[in-house]
C-alpha positions as CSV (number, residue, x, y, z in Angstrom):
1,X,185.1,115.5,1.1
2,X,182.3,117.3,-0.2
3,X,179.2,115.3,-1.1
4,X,178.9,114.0,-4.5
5,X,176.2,114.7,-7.3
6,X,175.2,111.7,-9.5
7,X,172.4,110.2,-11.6
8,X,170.7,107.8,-10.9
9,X,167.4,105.4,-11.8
10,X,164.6,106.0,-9.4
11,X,161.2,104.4,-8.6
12,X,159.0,107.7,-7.3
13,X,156.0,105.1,-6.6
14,X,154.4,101.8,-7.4
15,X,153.1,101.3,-10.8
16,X,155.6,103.8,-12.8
17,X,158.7,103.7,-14.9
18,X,161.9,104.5,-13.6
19,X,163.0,108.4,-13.3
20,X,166.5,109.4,-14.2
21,X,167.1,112.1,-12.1
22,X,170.2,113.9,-10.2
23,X,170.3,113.4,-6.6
24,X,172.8,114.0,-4.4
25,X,175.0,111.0,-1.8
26,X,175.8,111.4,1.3
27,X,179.9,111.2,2.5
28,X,180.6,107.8,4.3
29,X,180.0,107.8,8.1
30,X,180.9,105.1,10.3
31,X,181.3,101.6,9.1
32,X,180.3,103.1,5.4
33,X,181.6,103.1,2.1
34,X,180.9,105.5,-0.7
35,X,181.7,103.2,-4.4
36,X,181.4,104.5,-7.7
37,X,179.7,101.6,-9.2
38,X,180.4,100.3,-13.1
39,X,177.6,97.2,-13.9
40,X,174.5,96.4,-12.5
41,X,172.5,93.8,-13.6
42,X,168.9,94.0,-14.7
43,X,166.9,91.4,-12.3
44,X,163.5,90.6,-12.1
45,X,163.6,91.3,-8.1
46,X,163.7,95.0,-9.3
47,X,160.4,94.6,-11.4
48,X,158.8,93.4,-8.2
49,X,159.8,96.7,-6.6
50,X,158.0,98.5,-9.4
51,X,154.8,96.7,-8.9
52,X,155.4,97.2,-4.3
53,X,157.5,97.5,-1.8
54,X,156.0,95.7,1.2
55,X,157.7,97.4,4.7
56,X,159.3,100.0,2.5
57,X,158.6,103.2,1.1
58,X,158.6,105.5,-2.2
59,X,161.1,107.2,-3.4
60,X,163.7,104.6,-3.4
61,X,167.2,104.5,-6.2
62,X,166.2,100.7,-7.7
63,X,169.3,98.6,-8.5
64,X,170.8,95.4,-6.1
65,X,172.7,93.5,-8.8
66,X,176.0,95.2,-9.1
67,X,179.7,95.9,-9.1
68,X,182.5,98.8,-8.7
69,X,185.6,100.8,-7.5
70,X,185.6,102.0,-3.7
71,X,186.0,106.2,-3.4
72,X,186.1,106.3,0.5
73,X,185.5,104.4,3.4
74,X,184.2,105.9,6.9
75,X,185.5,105.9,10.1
76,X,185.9,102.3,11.2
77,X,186.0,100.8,8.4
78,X,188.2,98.1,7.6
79,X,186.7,95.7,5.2
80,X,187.7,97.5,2.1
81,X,189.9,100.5,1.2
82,X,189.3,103.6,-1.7
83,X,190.5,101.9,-5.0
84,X,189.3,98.5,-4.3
85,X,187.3,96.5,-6.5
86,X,183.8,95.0,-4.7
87,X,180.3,93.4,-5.6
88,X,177.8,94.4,-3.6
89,X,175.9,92.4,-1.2
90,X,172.3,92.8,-1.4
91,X,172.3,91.2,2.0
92,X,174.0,92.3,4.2
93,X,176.6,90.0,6.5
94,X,177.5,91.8,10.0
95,X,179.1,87.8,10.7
96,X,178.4,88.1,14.3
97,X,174.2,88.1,14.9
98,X,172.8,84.8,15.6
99,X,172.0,84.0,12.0
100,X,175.7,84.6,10.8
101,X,177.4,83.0,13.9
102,X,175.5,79.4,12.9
103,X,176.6,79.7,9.5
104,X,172.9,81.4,7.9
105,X,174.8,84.6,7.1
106,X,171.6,85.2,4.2
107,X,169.3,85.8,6.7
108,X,171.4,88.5,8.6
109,X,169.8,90.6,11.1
110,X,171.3,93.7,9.7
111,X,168.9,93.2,6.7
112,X,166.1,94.3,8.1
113,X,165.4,97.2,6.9
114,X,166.2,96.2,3.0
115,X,163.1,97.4,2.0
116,X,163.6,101.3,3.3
117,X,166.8,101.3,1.9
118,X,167.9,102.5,5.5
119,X,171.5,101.5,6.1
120,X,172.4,99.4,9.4
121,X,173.0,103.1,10.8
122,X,170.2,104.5,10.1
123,X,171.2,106.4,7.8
124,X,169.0,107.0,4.1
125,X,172.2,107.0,1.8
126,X,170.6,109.5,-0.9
127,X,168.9,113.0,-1.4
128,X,166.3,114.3,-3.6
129,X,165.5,117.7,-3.6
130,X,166.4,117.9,0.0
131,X,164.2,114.7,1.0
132,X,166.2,111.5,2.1
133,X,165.8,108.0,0.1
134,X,167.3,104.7,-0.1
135,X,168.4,102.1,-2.4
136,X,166.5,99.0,-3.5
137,X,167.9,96.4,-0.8
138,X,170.5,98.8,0.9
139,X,172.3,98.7,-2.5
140,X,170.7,101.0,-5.0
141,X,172.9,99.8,-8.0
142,X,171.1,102.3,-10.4
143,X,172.8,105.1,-9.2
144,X,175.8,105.8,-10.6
145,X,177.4,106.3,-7.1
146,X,175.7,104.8,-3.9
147,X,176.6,104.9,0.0
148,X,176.7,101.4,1.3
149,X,177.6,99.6,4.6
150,X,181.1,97.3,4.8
151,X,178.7,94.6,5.5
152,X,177.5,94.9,1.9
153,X,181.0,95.1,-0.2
154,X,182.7,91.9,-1.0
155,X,186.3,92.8,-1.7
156,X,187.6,91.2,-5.4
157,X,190.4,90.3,-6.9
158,X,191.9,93.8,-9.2
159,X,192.1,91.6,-12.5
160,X,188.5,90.7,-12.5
161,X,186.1,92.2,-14.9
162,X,183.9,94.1,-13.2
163,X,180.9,93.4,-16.0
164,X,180.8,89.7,-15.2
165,X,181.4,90.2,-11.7
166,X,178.0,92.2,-11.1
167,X,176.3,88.9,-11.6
168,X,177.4,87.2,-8.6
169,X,175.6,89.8,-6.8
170,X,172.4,88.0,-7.2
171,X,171.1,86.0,-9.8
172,X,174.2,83.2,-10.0
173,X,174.7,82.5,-6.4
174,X,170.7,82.5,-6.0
175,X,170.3,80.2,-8.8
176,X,173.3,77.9,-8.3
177,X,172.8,78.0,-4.5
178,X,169.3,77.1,-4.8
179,X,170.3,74.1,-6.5
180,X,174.1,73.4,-4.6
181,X,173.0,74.9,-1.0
182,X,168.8,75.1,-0.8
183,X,167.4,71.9,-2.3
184,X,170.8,70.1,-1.7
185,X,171.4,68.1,-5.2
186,X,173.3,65.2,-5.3
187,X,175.1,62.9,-7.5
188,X,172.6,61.1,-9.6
189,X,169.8,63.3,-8.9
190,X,166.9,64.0,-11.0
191,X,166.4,67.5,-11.2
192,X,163.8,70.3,-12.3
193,X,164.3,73.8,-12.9
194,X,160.8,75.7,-13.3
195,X,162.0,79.2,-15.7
196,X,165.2,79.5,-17.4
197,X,166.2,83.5,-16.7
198,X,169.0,84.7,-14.9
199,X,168.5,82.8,-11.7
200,X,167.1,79.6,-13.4
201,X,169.8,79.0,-15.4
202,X,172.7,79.2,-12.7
203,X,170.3,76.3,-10.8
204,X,170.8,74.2,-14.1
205,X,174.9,75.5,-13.7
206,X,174.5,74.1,-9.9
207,X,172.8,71.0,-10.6
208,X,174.7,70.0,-12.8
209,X,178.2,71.2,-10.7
210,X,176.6,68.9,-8.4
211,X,176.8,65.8,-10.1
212,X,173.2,65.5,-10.8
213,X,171.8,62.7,-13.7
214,X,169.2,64.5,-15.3
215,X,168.6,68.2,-15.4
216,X,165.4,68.9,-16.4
217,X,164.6,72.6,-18.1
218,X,161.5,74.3,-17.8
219,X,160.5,77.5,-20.0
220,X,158.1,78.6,-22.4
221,X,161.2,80.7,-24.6
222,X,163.1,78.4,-26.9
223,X,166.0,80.8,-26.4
224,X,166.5,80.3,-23.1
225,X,165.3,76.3,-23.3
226,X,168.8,76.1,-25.9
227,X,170.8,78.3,-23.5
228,X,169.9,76.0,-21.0
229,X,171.3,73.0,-22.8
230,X,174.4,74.7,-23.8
231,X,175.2,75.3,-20.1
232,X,174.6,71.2,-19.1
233,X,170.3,71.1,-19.0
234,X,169.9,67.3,-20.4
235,X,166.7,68.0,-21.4
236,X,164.5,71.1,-21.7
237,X,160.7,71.7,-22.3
238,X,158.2,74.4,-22.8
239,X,156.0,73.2,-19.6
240,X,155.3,72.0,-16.5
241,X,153.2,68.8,-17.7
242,X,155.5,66.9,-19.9
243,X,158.6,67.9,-16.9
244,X,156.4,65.6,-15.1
245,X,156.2,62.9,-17.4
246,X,159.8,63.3,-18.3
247,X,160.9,63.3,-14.6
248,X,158.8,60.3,-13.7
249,X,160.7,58.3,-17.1
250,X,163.9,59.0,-16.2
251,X,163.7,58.3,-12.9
252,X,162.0,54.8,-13.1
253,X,159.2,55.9,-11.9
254,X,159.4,58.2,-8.7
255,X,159.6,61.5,-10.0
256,X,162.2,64.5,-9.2
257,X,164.2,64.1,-6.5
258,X,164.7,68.1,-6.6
259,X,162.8,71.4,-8.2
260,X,163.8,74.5,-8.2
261,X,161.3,77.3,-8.8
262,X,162.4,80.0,-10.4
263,X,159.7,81.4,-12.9
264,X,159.6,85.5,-12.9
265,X,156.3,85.4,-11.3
266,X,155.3,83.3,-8.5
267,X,151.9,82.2,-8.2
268,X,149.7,79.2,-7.1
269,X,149.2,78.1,-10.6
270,X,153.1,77.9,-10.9
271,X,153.4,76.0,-7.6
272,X,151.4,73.2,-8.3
273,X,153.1,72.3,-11.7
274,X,156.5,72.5,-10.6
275,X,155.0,70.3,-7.6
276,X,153.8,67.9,-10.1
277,X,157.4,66.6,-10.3
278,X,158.3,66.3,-7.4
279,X,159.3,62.7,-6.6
280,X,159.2,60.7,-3.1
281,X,161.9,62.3,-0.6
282,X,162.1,64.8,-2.6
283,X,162.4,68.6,-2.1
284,X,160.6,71.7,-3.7
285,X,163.1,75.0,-3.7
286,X,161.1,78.0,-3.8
287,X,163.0,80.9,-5.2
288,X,160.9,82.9,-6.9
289,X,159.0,86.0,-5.6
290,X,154.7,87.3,-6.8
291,X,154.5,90.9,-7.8
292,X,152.7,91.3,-4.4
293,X,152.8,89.4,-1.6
294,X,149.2,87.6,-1.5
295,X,149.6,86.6,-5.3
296,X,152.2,84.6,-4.0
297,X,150.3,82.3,-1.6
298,X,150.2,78.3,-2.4
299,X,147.8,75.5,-1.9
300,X,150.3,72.7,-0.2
301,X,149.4,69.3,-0.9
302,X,149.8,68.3,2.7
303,X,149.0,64.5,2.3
304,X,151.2,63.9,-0.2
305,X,153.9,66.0,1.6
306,X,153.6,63.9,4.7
307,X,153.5,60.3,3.3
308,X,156.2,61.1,0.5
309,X,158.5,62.5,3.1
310,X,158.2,65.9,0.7
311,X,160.2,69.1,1.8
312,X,159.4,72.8,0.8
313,X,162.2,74.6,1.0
314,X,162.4,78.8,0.8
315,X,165.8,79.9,-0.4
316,X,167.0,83.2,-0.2
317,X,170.3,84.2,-2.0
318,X,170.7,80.4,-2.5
319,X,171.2,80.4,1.1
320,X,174.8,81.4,-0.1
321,X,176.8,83.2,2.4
322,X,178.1,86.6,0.1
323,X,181.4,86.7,2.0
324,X,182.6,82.9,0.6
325,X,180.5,82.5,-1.9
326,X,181.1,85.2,-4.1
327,X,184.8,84.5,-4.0
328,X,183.8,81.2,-4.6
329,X,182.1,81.1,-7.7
330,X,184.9,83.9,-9.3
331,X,187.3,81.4,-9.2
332,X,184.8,78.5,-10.8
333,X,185.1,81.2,-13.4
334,X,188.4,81.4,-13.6
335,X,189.1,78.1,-13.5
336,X,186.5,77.2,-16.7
337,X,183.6,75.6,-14.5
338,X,181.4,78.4,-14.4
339,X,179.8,80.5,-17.3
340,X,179.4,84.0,-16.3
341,X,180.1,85.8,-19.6
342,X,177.3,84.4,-22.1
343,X,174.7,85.0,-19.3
344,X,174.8,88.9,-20.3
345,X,172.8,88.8,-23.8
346,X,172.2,92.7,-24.0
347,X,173.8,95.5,-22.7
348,X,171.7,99.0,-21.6
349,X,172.9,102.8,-21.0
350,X,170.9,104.4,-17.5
351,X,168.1,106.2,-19.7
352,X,167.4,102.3,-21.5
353,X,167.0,101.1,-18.2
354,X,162.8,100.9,-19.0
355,X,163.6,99.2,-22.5
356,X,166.1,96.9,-20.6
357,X,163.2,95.6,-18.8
358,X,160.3,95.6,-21.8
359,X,163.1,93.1,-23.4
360,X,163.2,90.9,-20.4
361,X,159.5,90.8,-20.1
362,X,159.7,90.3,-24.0
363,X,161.6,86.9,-23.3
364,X,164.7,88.5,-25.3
365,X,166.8,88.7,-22.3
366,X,168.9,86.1,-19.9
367,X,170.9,89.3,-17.9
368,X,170.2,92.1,-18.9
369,X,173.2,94.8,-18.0
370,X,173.3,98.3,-17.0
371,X,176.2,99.7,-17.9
372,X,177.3,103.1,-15.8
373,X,179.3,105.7,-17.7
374,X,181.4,109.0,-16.3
């Protein structure tokens, strides 16, 4: 076939708005898979990018969050077929490295190079101008067509909507998983969730899928505090201090017995008041990511870790596993025990990709959406 043309958002280097440009996608080649995609959603993980790219590199198509229609497969490929329906994977699942074989298919070794962009073959999926580039996280959902590997397509269901479907891509397994899988909630639990935004508020839907008492909401927006509650948060407040004074009253006295951190920023500062919470036995989920990597370091208390029996856990896509979860979580949908279409509040064209993101920084914004058109 002869190599498709296509626009597409791109970061040319730290510290700038995106570029709408034309750039050109390379066929499928083995164990590939050329999609036109339709949605992508707007996450914060893509502001990071625009701030650095630690072990990556400039130009790269931004974009992780999405969904489409397969064009062509390469040779090999067996996963999916041209016409099907997929989300994309912003990790990738080979199911057979170390990590996937023990059931930790997030931490896949074919992700290494998500950063670059590079695809498990080695190959940079895009053009510019004659130079080769990659997509945010091997994805590059801002493109209006992107090259991906078989280990990144999650084959859907044809009836689906594709708009809704873009979200469990990223920000609802991450949130719910980080509450379900990562800090492991249980019935009865007292729980925290430090930022209501896309992820945060798919850790309230978790927490409270999981049974748990008290679901405590933490975010400085009143929007997103009532959002919150309409999706099962018992309680929401615009700070870390009275989350601590609320957790320790409703649970008699020895404080959280899970929180999640989800705030767009991470930073020490934000670390030590969601830890504020956290109860005896309990367990601090770190989800949330610093603009660079340093701003991201914490103090850890370690005496109160070690006679509390305290646990810090990282979580990484929820710790979900794409290939089951995603699935998953579609039917919870269907079935009326998931929300997935009020989390998109506004919806964005390619060249109001920039506005898309003043609006989240704004605080108007749960999903953002990118919309792709012909």
């Amino acid at each position: 076939m002869s190599a498709v043309r296509t626009r597409a958002a791109v970061l040319r280097r730290a510290g700038t708005e995106y570029d709408i440009v034309e750039l050109e996608v390379l066929d499928p080649g083995p164990g590939e898979v050329l999609v036109e995609m339709a949605y992508a959603g707007l996450c914060h993980s893509d502001e990071h990018l625009r701030h650095s790219n630690p072990g990556g590199r400039y130009p790269i198509v931004g974009g992780h969050e999405g969904s489409g229609v397969v064009l062509a497969v390469g040779p090999g490929v067996t996963a999916v077929a041209p016409g099907d329906h997929v989300v994309t994977s912003f990790l990738p699942a080979c199911g057979h490295c170390r990590f996937c074989a023990t059931g930790r298919s997030n931490l896949c070794d074919k992700g290494a190079t998500v950063a670059s962009g590079k695809l498990p073959t080695g190959t940079f999926p895009f053009r510019l101008d004659g130079e080769p580039l990659g997509g945010f996280c091997m994805v590059g959902a801002f493109a209006r067509h992107t090259l991906l590997s078989e280990f990144s397509c999650v084959r859907i269901d044809p009836w689906i909507a594709l708009d809704t479907a873009a979200l469990v891509a990223c920000s609802v397994p991450t949130g719910w998983g980080s509450a379900v899988y990562s800090g492991g909630v249980r019935p009865g639990d007292t729980v925290v969730v430090v930022g209501l935004g896309g992820v945060g508020v798919n850790a309230v839907q978790g927490a409270v899928h999981a049974g748990a008492t008290n679901v405590i909401g933490v975010d400085p927006v009143a929007m997103k505090r009532g959002f919150a509650e309409s999706l099962g948060a018992t309680h929401t407040v615009a700070g870390t201090d009275e989350a601590t004074d609320l957790a320790r009253r409703l649970s008699r006295g020895t404080g959280a017995d899970v929180v999640i951190v989800t705030v767009g920023k991470m930073s020490a500062e934000a670390y030590a008041g969601a830890a504020s919470s956290l109860g005896k036995g309990g367990t601090l989920v770190l989800t949330a990511l610093a603009d660079r990597p340093e701003e991201g370091n914490v103090v850890l208390g370690g005496q109160l870790a070690t006679v509390f029996e305290q646990r810090i856990q990282g979580s990484l896509f929820g710790s979900c596993n794409p290939f089951r979860d995603i699935p998953m979580l579609l039917r919870l949908h269907e079935e009326g025990r998931l929300e997935l279409d009020r989390l998109i509040t506004r919806r964005y064209t390619l060249d109001q990709i920039d506005q898309g993101y003043r609006d989240q920084a704004a605080g108007e914004t749960v999903r953002g959406l990118l919309v792709h058109s012909p």
